[in-house]
C-alpha positions as CSV (number, residue, x, y, z in Angstrom):
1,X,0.1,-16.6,-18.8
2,X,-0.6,-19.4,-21.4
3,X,-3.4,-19.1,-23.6
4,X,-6.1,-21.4,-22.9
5,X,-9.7,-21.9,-21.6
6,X,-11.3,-19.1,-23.1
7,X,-9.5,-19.2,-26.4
8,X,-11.8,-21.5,-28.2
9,X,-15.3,-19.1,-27.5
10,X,-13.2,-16.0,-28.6
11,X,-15.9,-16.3,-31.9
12,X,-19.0,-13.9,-32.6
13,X,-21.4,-16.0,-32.4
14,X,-20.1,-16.7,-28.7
15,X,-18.9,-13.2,-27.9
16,X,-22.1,-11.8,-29.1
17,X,-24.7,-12.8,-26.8
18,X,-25.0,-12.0,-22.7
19,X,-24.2,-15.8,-21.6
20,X,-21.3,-15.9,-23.7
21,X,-19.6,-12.4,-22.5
22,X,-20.7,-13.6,-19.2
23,X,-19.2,-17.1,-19.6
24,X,-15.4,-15.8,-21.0
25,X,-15.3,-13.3,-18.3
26,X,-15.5,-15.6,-15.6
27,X,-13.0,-18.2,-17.1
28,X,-10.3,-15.5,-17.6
29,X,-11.1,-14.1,-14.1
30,X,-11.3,-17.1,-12.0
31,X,-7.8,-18.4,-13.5
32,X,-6.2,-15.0,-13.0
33,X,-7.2,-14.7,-9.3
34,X,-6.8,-18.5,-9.0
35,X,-3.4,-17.8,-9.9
36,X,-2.8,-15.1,-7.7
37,X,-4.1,-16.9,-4.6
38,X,-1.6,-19.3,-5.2
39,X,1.4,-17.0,-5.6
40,X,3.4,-17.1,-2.7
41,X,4.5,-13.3,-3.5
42,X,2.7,-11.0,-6.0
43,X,4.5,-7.6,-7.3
44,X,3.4,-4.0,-6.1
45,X,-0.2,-3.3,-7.6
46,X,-0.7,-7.2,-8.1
47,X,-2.1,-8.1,-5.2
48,X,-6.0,-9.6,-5.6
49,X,-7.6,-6.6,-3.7
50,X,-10.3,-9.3,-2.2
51,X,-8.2,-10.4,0.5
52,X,-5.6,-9.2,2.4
53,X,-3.4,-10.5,5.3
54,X,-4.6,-10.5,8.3
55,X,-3.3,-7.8,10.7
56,X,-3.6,-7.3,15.0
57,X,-7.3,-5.9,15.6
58,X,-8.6,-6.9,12.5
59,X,-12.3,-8.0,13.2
60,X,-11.7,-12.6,13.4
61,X,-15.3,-12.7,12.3
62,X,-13.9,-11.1,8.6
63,X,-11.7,-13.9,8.7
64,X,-11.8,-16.6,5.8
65,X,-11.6,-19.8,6.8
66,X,-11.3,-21.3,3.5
67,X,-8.4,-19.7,2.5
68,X,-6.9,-20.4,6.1
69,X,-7.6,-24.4,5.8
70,X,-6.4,-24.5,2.4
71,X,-3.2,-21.7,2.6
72,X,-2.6,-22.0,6.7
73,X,-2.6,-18.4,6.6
74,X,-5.0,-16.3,7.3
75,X,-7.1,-13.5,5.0
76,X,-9.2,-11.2,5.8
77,X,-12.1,-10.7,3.0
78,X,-10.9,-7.1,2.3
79,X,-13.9,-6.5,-0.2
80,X,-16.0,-6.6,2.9
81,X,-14.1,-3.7,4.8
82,X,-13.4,-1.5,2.0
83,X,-14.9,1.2,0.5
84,X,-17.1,0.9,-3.1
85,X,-15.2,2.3,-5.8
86,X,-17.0,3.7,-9.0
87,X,-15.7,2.1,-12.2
88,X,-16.6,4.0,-15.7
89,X,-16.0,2.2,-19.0
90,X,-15.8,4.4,-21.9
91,X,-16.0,2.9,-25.5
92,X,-15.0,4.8,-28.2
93,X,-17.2,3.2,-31.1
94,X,-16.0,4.8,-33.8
95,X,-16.0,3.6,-37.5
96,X,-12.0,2.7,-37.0
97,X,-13.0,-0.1,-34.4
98,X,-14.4,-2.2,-37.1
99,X,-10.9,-3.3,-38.0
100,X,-10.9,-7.3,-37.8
101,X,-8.2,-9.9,-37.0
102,X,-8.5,-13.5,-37.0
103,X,-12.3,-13.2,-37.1
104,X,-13.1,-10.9,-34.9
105,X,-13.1,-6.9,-35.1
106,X,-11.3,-4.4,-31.6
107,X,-15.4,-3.2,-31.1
108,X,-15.7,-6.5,-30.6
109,X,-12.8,-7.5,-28.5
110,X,-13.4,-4.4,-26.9
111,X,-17.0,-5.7,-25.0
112,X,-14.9,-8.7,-24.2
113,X,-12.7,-7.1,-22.2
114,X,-15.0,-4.4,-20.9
115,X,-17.1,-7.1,-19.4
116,X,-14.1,-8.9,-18.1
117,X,-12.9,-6.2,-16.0
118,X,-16.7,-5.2,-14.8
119,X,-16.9,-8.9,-14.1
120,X,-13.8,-8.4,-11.8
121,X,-15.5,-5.7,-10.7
122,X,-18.6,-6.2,-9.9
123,X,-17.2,-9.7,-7.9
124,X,-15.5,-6.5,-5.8
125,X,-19.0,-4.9,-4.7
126,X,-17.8,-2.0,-6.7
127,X,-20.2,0.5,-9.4
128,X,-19.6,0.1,-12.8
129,X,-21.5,2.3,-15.2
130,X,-20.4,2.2,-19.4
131,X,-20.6,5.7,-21.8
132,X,-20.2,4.5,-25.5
133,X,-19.9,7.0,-28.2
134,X,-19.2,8.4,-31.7
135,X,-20.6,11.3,-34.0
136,X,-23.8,10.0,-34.1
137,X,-24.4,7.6,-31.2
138,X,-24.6,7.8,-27.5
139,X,-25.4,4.6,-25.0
140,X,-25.0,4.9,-21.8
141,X,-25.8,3.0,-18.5
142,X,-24.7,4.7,-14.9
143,X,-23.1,2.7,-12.3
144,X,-24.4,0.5,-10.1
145,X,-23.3,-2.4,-8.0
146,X,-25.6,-5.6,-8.0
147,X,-25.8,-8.4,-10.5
148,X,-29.3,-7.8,-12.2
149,X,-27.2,-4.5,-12.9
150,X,-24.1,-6.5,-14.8
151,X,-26.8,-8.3,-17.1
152,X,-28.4,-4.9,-18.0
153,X,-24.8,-3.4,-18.7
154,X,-23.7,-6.5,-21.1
155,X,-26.9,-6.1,-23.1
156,X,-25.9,-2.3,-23.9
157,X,-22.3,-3.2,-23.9
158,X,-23.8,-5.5,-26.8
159,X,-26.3,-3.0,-28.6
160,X,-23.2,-0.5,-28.9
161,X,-22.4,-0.2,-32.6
162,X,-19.3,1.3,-34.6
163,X,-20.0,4.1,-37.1
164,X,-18.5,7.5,-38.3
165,X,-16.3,9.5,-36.3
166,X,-15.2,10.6,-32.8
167,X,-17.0,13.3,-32.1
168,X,-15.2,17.0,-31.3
169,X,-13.9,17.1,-27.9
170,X,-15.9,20.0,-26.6
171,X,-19.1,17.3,-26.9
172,X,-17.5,13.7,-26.3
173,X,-16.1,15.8,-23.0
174,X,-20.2,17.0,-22.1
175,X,-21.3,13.9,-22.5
176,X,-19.6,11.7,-19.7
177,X,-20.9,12.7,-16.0
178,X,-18.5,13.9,-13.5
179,X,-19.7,13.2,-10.2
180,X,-16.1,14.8,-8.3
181,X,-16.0,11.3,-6.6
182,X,-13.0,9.0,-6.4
183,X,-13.9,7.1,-9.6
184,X,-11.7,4.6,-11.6
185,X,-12.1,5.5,-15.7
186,X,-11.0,3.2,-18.4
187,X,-10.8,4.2,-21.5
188,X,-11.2,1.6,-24.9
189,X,-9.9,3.3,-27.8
190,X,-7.7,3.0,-30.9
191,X,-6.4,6.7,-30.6
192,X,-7.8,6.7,-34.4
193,X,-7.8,10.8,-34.7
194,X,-8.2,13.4,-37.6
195,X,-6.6,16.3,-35.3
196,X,-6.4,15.7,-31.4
197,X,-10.1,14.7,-30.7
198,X,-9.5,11.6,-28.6
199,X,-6.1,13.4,-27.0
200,X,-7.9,16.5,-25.6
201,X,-11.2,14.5,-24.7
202,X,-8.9,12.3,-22.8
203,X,-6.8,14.8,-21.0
204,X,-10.5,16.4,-20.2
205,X,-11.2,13.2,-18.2
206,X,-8.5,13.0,-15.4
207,X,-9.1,14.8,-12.0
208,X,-7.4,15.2,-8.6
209,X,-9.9,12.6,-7.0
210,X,-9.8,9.9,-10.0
211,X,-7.5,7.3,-12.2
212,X,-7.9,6.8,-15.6
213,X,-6.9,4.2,-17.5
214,X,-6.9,4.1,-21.3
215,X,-6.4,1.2,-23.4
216,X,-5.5,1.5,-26.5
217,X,-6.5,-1.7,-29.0
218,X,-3.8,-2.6,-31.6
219,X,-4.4,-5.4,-33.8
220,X,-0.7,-7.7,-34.5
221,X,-0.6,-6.5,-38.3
222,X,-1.1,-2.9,-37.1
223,X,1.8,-3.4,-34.5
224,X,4.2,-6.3,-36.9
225,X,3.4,-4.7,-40.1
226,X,2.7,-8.3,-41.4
227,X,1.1,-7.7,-44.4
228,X,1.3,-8.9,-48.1
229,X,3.6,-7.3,-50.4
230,X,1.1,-5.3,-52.3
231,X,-1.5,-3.4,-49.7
232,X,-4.7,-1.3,-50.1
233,X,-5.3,1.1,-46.7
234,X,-8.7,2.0,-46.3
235,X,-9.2,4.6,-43.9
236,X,-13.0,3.1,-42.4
237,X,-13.8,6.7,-41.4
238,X,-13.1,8.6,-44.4
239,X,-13.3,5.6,-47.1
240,X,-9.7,7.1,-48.6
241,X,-7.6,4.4,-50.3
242,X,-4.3,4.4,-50.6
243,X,-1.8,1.7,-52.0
244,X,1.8,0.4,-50.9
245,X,4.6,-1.5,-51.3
246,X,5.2,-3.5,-48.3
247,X,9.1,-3.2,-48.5
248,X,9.3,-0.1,-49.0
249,X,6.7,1.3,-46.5
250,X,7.5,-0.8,-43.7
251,X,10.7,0.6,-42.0
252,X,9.2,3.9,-42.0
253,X,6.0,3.0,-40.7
254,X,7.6,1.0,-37.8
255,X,9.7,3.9,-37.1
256,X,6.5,6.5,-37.5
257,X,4.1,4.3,-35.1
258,X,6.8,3.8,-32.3
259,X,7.6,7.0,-32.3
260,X,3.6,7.9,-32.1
261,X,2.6,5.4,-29.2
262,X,5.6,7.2,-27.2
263,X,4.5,10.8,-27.8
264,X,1.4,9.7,-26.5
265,X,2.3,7.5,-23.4
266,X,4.9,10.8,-22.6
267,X,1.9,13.2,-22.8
268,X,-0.8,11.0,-21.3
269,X,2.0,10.4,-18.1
270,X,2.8,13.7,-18.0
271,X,-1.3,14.4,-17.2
272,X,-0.9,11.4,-14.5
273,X,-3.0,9.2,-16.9
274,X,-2.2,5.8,-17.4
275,X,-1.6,4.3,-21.4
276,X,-1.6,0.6,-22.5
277,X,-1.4,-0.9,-25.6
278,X,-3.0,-4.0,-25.7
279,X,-2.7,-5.9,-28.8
280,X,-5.5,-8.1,-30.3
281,X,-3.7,-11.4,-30.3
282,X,-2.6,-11.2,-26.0
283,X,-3.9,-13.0,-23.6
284,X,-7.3,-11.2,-21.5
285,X,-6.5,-11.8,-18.5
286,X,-2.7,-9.4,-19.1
287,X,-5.7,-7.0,-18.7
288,X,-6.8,-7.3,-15.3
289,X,-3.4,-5.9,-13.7
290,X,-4.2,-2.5,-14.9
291,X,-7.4,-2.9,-13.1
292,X,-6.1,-4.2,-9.4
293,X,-3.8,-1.4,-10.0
294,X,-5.5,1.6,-10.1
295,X,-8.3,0.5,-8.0
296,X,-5.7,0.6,-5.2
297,X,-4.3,4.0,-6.0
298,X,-7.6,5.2,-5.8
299,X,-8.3,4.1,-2.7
């Protein structure tokens, strides 16, 4: 998917304010769907879960006659047929967030996409409620379907701040409502742990009756290693400092962080808990397939 349309707001004096969120989200979902609605085939878990084809006995008055004038074949408006489903975005806001590429930080690249899929959802009738948290902060907003609802959730999708640490998982676990309901979860994290905080609060979230996403936010240095020759790490948690020599660090680190995102795809799967890592400098809308997705399996 080429990168265009949204790519020149993608600033924070854009991304920080309700029109703007509300503005990129609707670019990068009308083009994807666009695009899909177009597609004469689509791959499993692809399809845009708003229509479907139309099939003997299926009500003609749920027909879309758009879609038939323009395509010649005929849709049903699935959204109108199908059950709500409950969508939960979970921030993790931690101190480690406030890492910045090209001008803008994953906390902040984070509400982007956040609000793109709620966009998505929300265009889908469905519930979408948002829990962000660290060691000293908790916002939260429970789901609900209608559009005076969506404003509400980007202004506390846009009060969220990053600070400190992720809190122990026998509290980050308490603090996110289980309703036993067939509920779509995504998570937005850096996997930034001292022990296995995130891990276990993660594993904590999956049930038989739900899907759970998590998304883990990489920034293209983090992933390519592309730094100068000379480097200061800070940790942003800790404030620890710590200086290397590109050459020599690189190999190992490459080979250190591959082997890292693996262990944790393996043990996520193994849980029946999906893992993406979606690097700062891709394209938003790569995001929106997870979404259709797991929406479906959940149904």
């Amino acid at each position: 998917m080429a990168k265009q349309g949204y790519q020149d707001l993608l600033k924070p004096e854009v991304i920080d304010t309700v029109s703007g969120l509300t503005l990129i989200s609707r670019i990068v979902v009308e083009g994807f769907t666009t695009g899909l609605n177009r597609s004469r085939s689509v791959g499993p878990g692809m399809e845009f879960s708003q229509y479907r084809g139309y099939e003997p006995g299926d009500d003609l008055r749920l027909l879309d006659w758009k879609m038939l004038a323009r395509s010649g074949r005929y849709y049903i408006k699935q959204s109108e047929i199908e059950s709500q489903v409950t969508v939960k975005f979970i921030l993790d806001s931690s101190a480690s967030m406030l890492h910045e590429e090209e001008g803008i930080s994953k906390i902040q690249l984070a509400r982007v996409l956040i609000a793109t899929l709620a966009y998505l959802a929300q265009k889908q009738g469905d519930s979408v409620g948002l829990f962000a948290l660290n060691d000293a902060e908790f916002v939260s907003i429970y789901p609900k379907a209608d559009r005076q609802h969506y404003n509400r959730f980007l202004l506390e999708l846009l009060k969220v701040s990053s600070g400190g640490k992720w809190p122990e998982a026998s509290v980050s676990s308490k603090r996110i409502p289980n309703q036993g309901g067939k509920e779509l979860l995504f998570f937005l994290t850096d996997m930034y742990e001292q022990d296995s905080e995130i891990s276990s609060f993660i594993k904590s979230l999956k049930s038989a009756k739900n899907e759970v996403v998590v998304l883990q936010l990489m920034g293209a240095s983090e992933m390519d290693f592309s730094y100068g020759n000379n480097i200061v790490f800070e940790d942003l948690e800790t404030g620890a400092r710590v200086k290397v020599d590109r050459q020599t660090a690189k190999a190992q680190y490459l080979k250190d962080l591959h082997q890292k995102l693996e262990t944790h795809k393996e043990e996520l799967l193994s849980k029946g808990i999906e893992h993406h890592i979606f690097r700062m400098d891709q394209h938003l809308g790569e995001v929106l397939p997870f979404f259709l997705k797991q929406r479906k399996n959940g149904k």
